[in-house]
N, C-alpha and C positions, 0 to 999 in steps of 0.2 A: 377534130374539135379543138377550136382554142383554149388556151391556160383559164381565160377568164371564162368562158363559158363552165370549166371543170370544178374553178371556185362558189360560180354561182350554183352549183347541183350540191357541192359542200355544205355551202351556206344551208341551203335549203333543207339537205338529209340530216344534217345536225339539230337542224331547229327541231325537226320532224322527232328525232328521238328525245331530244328532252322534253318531250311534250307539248311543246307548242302546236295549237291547233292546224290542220292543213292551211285553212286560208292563209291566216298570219303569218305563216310559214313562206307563203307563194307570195302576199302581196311586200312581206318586208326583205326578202332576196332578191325582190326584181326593186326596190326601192336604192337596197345598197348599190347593186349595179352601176344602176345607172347614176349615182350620187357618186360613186371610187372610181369606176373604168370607163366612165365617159364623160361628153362634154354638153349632153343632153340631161337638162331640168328633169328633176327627180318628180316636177307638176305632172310630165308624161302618165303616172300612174295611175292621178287622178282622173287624168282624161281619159285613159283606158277603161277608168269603172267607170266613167259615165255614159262612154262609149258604148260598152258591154251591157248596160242594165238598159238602154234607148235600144228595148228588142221589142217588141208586138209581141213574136212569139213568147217570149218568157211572160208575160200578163196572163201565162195560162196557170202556174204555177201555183201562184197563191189562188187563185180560185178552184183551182183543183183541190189543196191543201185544206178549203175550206170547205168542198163540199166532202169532202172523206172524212174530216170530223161532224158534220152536220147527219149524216148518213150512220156516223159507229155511234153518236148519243141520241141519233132518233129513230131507233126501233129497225133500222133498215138489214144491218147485219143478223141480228137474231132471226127475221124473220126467213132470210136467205138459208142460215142452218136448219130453221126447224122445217121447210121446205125439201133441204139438200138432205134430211136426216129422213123425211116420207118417204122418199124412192129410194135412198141405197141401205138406210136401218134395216133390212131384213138380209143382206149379205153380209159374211163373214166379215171383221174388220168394215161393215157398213159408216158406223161414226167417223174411224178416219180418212177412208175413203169423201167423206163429206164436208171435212174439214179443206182437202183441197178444191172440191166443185166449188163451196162457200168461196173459199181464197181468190179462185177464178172469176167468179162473177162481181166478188168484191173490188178485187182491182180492176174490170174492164171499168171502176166505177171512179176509185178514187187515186189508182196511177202511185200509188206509195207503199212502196214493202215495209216497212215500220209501220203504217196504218192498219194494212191487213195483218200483220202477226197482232198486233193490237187489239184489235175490235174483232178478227174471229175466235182467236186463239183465246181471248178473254171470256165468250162463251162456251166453247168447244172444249178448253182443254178440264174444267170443272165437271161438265158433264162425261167426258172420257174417261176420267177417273172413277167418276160413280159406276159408272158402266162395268168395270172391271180392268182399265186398260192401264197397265203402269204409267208413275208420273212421267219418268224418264221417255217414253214412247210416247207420250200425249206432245209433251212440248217438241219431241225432235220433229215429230211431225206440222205439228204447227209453223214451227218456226222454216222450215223447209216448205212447206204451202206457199208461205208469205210471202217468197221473193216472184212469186207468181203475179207481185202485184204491181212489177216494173216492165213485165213482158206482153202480159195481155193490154192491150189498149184500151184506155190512154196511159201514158205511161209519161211520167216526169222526165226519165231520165232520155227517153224517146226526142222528147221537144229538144233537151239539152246536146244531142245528136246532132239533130238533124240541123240546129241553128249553126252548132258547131264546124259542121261539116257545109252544110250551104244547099241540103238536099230539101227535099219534102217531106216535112213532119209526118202528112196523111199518108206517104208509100211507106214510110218505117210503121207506121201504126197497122198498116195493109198488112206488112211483112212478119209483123208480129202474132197474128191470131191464130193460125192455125201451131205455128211452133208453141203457145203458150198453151193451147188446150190438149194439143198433142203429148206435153212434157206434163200435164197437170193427171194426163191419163199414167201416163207412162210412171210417173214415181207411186200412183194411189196403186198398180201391180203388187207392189211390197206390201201394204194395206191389206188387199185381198189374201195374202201368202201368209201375213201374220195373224189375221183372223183365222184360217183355216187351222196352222197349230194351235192355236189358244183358244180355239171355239166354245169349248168347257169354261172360260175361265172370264169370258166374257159375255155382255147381256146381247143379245142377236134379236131383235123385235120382229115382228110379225108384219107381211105386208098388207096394208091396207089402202084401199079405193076411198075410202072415207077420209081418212087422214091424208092423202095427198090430197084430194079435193077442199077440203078446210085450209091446210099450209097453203095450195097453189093461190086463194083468193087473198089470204092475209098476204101473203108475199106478191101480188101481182104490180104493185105499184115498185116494188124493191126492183121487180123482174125487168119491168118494163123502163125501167134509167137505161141500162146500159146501149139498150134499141133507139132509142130515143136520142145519144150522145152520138152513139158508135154512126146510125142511120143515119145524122144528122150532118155529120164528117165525110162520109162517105157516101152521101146523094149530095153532095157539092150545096147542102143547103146554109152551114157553116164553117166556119174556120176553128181549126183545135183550140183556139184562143177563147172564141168567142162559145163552144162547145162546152169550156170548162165554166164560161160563167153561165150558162143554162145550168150547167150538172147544177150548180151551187143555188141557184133559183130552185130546183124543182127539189133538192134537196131539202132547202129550209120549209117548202109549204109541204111537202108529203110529211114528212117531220112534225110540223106545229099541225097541220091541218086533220091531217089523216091516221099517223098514226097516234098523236097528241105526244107525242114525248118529249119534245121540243119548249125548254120554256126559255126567258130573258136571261137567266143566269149560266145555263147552259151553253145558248148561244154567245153569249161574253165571254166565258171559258173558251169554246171554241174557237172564236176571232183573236182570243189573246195567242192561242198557244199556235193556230196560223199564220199568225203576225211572225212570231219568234222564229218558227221554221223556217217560212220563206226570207225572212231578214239572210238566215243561216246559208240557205241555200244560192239568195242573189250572193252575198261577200263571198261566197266560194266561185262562181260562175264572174264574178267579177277579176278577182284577185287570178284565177286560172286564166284572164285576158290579158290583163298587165304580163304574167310569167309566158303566155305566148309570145309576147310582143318583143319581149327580152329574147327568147330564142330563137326567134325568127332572123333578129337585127344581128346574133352570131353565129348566122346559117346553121342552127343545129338540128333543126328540123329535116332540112335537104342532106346532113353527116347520117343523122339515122336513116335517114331515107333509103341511103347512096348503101349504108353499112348492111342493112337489111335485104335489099338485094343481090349484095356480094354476098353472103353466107347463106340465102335463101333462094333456091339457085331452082324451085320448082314450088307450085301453086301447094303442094304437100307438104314441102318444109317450111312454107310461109306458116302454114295455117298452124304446124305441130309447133312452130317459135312463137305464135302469137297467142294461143293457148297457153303455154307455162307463164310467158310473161303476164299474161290478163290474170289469171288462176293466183298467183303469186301476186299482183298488185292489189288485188280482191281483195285478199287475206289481209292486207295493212291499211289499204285506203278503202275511202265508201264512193259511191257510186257517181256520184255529179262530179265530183275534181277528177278522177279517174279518167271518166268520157272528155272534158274537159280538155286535160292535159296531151292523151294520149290518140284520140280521135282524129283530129287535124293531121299530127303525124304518117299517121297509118293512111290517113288519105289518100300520099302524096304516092302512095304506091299501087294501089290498089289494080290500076288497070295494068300496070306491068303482069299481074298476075289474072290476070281477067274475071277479076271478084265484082261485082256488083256492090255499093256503097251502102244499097238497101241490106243484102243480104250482110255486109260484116258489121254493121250498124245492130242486126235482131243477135248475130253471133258475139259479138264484145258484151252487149247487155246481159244476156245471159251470162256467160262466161264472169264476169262481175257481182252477178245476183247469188250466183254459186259463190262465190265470196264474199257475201254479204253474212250466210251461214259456217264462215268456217273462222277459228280461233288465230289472231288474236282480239281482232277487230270486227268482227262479226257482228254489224249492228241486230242483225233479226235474233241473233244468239242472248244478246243484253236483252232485248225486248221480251223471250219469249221467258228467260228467268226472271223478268221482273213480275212477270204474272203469277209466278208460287215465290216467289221471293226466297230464292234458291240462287247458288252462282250456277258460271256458265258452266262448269265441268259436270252437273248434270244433266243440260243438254246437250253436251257432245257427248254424245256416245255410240252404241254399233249403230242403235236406229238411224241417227243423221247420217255415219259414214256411208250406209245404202242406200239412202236418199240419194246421195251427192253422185255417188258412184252411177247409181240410173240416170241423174242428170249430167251427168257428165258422159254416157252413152250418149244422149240424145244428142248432146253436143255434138258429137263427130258423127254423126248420122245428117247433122243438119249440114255441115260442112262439106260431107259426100252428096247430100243430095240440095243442091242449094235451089231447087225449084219449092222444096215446101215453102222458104219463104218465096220468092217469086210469083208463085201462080197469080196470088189477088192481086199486085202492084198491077202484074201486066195486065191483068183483066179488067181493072177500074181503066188504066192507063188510054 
């Protein structure tokens, strides 16, 4: 790696720790760059965000954004709990167990982990507490649900993938379903395990036919989004793009129409705070285009390439170095610069090791979403304490570290067996 390429990661880890935002960070180190150690117009930048943001696929983003807020203030989420609350409320540990099915179905809807810790965890974790269930244990679970809401399809950071990489958004979305409901089953085990100690201590409801038949009709218009998107992707009758501005259609008339909760100020709130997100998320996915463009032009991409497979000498140690690295980058960065930066790289090796792009595409997400929940940068961590207005070191605690622990089993399950994601690509395919 050249000198200047080692100043320009200087620059950038520096900015990073005094605070300055990622983007800022990524768009004004590739800015000095190219303005100190070359002979190329520092306009390059500009042309690279406008490069970067002239994507089709990315128009999926804010319409996603927008139907995930249209969906958490119009009745859609509560109605998913009090559904997911009729059929598992009679098992031990029944409500948290529901908190993740809700999480589930909510992001096959709105593709955002801060969304769903938001709008389930805002329902669920009030009533978890009435029920008997400590604060501490309400939120870790929520907040560990939530990153459910980048895995199951559709998934923001998915699109941000696949554009990245040069693959198909629909096989990463394929490659994602079964690992996102498998991992969604797989953490609510602990659920089951902590209800059964605490059975005494908590409310266990009774099951009833009545009551899941009242919930399944009130929630059947909730139910039927994700059928509707998911189907609609995957019978070639749309494009993820165009998938997310249906969500956002059928989300604002089930909303105003159906469930009535939907009114004009609501709606303004939600287009503002849309607006501000995706602004957020293009200058990240921008500024992470400019910072490629700079490593690329000092071959750094091809030094990591090259360095990764000298030290990585079998598809085993690939996988155990790409895990601590992902795990570790989790912890510090959020999700879209993350894929961003570090996606393309990994590309460039993938077949040396005979990984499928689909499958290291559902494994880096994950891998990152577990680090969405872990301190110090924990977005779903900040989000899920802002709902008892507590800091974050009440929701880390044992509850989350077995959270993490179960998913991070799965993780290396998914890696040994990389057909769970495969099987739907190849069988759409």
């Amino acid at each position: 790696m050249s000198s200047t390429a080692i100043v320009l990661f200087v620059i950038f880890i520096c900015l990073l720790i005094v605070g300055v935002p990622v983007a800022v960070s990524l768009a004004f180190s590739s800015f000095v760059y190219l303005f100190c150690f070359t002979n190329i117009t520092p306009m390059v930048v500009a042309q690279k965000f406008f490069t970067a943001a002239d994507s089709y696929s990315l128009m999926a983003i804010p319409f996603f954004m927008i139907a995930g807020g249209l969906l958490e203030k119009g009745g859609v989420a509560k109605r998913l709990v009090d559904f997911g609350s009729s059929i598992l409320g009679w098992l031990p540990g029944g409500l948290a167990i529901t908190a993740f099915v809700a999480s589930a179905f909510f992001g096959a809807i709105s593709g955002s982990s801060a969304a769903t810790v938001a709008a389930i965890g805002a329902i669920m974790v009030p009533i978890m507490i009435r029920e008997g269930y400590p604060e501490r244990f309400a939120l870790a679970t929520c907040a560990s649900a939530g990153f459910l809401g980048i895995i199951i399809p559709p998934s923001i950071p998915m699109v941000i993938y696949g554009m990245a990489v040069g693959i198909s958004v629909t096989d990463v979305f394929l490659g994602g379903i079964f690992p996102g409901i498998i991992l969604a089953l797989g953490m609510a085990i602990y659920s089951v395990v902590y209800g059964f100690k605490h059975k005494n201590e908590i409310v266990i409801h009774k099951f009833s036919l009545r009551k899941v038949w009242q919930s399944f009709k009130d929630a059947v218009w909730a139910l039927l989004m994700p059928v509707i998107i998911l189907g609609g992707i995957y019978g070639g009758i749309f494009t993820p793009t165009e998938a997310a501005a249906v969500a956002t259609l059928y989300g604002a008339v089930v909303g105003t129409f159906v469930y009535r909760e939907l009114d004009l100020k609501k709606i303004i709130d939600i287009l503002r705070g849309s607006v501000k997100t995706s602004c957020v998320i293009m200058f990240i996915v921008c500024a992470a285009t400019a910072f490629a463009y700079v490593l690329t032009r000092e071959n750094v991409t091809t030094s990591i390439a090259k360095w990764i497979i000298g030290i990585a000498g079998n598809q085993l140690t690939f996988w155990i170095l790409v895990t601590v690295l992902l795990l570790f980058v989790g912890t510090f960065m959020d999700t879209v610069p993350a894929v961003m930066i570090l996606a393309p790289i990994f590309a460039n090796v993938l077949n040396d090791y005979g990984i499928s792009s689909v499958v290291f595409g559902v494994v880096m997400i994950i891998n990152l979403g577990i680090g969405l929940c872990t301190p110090p940068v924990g977005l779903n961590l900040y989000v899920a304490a802002g709902l008892r207005k507590v800091g974050i070191e009440i929701v880390c605690n044992k509850h989350l570290l077995i959270y993490l622990i179960l998913a991070t089993a799965f993780l290396i399950l998914l890696m040994a067996c990389p057909n769970i994601i495969t099987w739907l690509p190849s069988m759409a395919a």
